[in-house]
N, C-alpha and C positions, 0 to 999 in steps of 0.2 A: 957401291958409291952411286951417288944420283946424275943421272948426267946433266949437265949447265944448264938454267931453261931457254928456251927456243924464244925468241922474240913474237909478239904478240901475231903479228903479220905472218908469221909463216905458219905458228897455228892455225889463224883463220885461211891459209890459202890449203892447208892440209884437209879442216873442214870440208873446204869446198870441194875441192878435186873429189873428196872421197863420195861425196854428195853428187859429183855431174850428171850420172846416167838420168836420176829422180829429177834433178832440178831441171833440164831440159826437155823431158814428160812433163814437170809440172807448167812449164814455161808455155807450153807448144800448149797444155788442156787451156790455158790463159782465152788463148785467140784474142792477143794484143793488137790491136788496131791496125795493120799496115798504113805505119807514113805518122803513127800517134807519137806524143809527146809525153815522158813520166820521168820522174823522179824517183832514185833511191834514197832513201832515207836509210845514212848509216850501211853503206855500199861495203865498207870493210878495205878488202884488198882489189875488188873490182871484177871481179870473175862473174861475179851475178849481175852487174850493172854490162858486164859485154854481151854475156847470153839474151838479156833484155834486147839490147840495142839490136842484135842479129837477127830478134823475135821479130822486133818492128819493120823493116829493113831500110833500103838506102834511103828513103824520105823520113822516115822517122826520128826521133831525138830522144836520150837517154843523158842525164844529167847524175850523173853519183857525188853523196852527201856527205863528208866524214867532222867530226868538230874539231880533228888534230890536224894540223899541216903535216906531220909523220905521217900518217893516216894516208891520206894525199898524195903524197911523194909517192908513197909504196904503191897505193892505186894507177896513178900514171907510169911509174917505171915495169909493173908486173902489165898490165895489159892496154896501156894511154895511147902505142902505138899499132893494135892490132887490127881497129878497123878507120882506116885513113879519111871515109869521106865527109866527116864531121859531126858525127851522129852521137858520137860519144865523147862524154868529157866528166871530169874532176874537179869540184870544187868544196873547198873548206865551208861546212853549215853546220847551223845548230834545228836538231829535230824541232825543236817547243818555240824556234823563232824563227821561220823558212822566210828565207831573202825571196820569195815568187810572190808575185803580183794574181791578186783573186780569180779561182777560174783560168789561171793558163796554163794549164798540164792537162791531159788526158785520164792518167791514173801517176796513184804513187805506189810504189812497192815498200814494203820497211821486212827486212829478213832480220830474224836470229839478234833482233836488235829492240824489239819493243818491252820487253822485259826488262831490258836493263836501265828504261828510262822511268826515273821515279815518278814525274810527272804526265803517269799514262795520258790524261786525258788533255794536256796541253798540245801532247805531239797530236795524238787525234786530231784534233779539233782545226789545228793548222791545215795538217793536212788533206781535211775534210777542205779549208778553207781554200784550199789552190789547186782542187781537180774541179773541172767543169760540172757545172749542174746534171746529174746524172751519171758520173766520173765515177771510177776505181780507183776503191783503197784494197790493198794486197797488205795483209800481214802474213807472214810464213813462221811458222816455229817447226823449231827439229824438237823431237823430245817432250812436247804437250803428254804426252804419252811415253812410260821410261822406255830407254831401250833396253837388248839385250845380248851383252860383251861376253858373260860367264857361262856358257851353255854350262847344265847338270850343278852349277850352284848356285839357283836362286834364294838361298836364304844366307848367305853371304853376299850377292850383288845386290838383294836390297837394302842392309847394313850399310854398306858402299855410297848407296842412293840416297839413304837416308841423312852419311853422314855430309854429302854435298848438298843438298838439303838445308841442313843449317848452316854451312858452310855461309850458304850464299843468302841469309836470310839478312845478315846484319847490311850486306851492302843492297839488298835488296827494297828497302826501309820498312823494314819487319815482315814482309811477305814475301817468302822463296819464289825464287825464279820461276819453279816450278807453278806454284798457285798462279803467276800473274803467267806464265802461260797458258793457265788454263781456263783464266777468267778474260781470254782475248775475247769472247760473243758478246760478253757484258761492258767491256768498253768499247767496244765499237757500236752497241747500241746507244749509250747514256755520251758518244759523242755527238748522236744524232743522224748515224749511217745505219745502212739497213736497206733491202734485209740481207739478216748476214748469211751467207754460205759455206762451207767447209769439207776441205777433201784430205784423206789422209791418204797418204803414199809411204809403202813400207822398203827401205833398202834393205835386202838381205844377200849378204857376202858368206861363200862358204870359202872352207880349205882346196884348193891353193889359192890361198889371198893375191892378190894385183898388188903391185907395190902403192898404187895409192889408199888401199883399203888398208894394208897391213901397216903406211907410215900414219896414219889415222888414228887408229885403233890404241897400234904402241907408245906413240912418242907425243899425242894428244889425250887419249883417253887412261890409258893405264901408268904412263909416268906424269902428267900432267895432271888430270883432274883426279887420280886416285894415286898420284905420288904423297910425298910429303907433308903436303899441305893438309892432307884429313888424319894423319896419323896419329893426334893430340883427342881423335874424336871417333878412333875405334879401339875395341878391345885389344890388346898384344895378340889374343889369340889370334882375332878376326885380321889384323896387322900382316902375321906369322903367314895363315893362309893366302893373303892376299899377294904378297910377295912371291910365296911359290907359284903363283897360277900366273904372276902380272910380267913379271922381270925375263929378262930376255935370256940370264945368265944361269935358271933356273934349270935343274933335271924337268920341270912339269912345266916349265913356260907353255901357257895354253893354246898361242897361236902355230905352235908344233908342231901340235895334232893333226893328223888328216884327217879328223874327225870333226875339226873347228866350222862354225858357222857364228853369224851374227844376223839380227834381226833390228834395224833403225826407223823409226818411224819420224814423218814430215809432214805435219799438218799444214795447209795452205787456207786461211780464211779469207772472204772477201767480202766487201762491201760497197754500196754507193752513196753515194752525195746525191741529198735530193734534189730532184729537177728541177 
């Protein structure tokens, strides 16, 4: 039996946590301004809009973006009280129409979130439109590059990939999440930013997992994105296996093994706003 799905919000804070040690390297290779001011675009549950503000510190200011009041809520209730002296905050936005006034931010960040916006080049361009002349744009993508959950079956975890892949292609507007992750150098050029930079950071977790690797992995990765939802779009066989290696209730459940490791990769792009 499948278990219930998890509400959107605790996926993305399972994301996150399983993400801290990378995102806080990646955070800190930034060298965000002390005292600067930035916007998340699409902050999620707020873990990455706190780690920002902490970057900056007490003079600085970190504004996180979400287009749901849900969204919102859960960002100020999971972290709205965790640094008191005003530096951080939550507000309802939409990425392609940012409520900031020309030039007042420092940089923007946009995480795990610019793929999913169809209208790449509107978000861009905005956001090119409200960091200061010579200002940081930060797009982050996890997975520009697959990761790797199956150690010893890569020709079943590509199937897997493949089948989220098209999964995601129809809400994608015909181009998988994948491609428009990996076509991030090309909109950030053709929105007139530049020049663009890029660093990849790899998480790799082995056995004995942390409980926030292992609630990650399980209850996001393997019943979530490789539960039910792809199973119209693998073979029975491919199904069959999947299950034995994925399910927790499993003789072969793979996180098991003291042999288990994972390899996640996080690509960090950046660019500027012309002077």
């Amino acid at each position: 039996m499948s278990p219930d799905p998890e509400p959107f919000t605790v996926t993305l804070e399972r994301m996150n946590r399983f993400q801290e040690p990378e995102a806080r390297a990646l955070i800190a290779d930034l060298a965000l301004p002390p005292g600067s001011r930035g916007l998340d675009v699409g902050c999620g549950v707020g873990l990455y809009t706190r780690w920002l503000a902490e970057a900056v510190g007490p003079r600085g200011r970190v504004t996180g973006l979400e287009p749901t009041a849900e969204r919102v809520q859960a960002a100020r209730a999971l972290v709205g009280g965790a640094i008191g002296d005003g530096r951080l905050e939550f507000r309802q936005g939409d990425g392609t129409a940012l409520e900031a006034a020309q030039g007042s931010v420092d940089w923007v960040w946009c995480g795990d979130v610019l793929h999913h916006i169809q209208d790449t080049q509107a978000a861009l361009k905005e956001m090119a439109r409200v960091v200061r002349p010579g200002g940081l744009v930060i797009v982050k993508e996890s997975q520009a590059l697959p990761a790797m959950f199956l150690p010893g079956h890569p020709e079943l975890e590509k199937r897997l990939q493949q089948a989220e892949i098209a999964r995601s292609r129809e809400e994608a507007g015909g181009r998988s999440f994948q491609e428009r992750r990996q076509r991030t150098p090309e909109a950030l050029r053709e929105a007139g930013l530049g020049p663009v930079t890029m660093r990849t950071y790899l998480a790799a977790r082995r056995a004995p997992l942390d409980e926030a690797a292992r609630a990650y992995i399980q209850r996001v990765v393997f019943e979530r994105n490789w539960g039910p939802r792809l199973r119209d779009l693998l073979e029975p066989a491919d199904w069959e296996q999947r299950s034995a290696l994925c399910e927790a209730d499993s003789s072969r459940f793979i996180l098991a093994s003291p042999d288990y490791y994972c390899l996640y990769p996080i690509t960090v792009f950046t660019a500027r706003a012309p002077a």
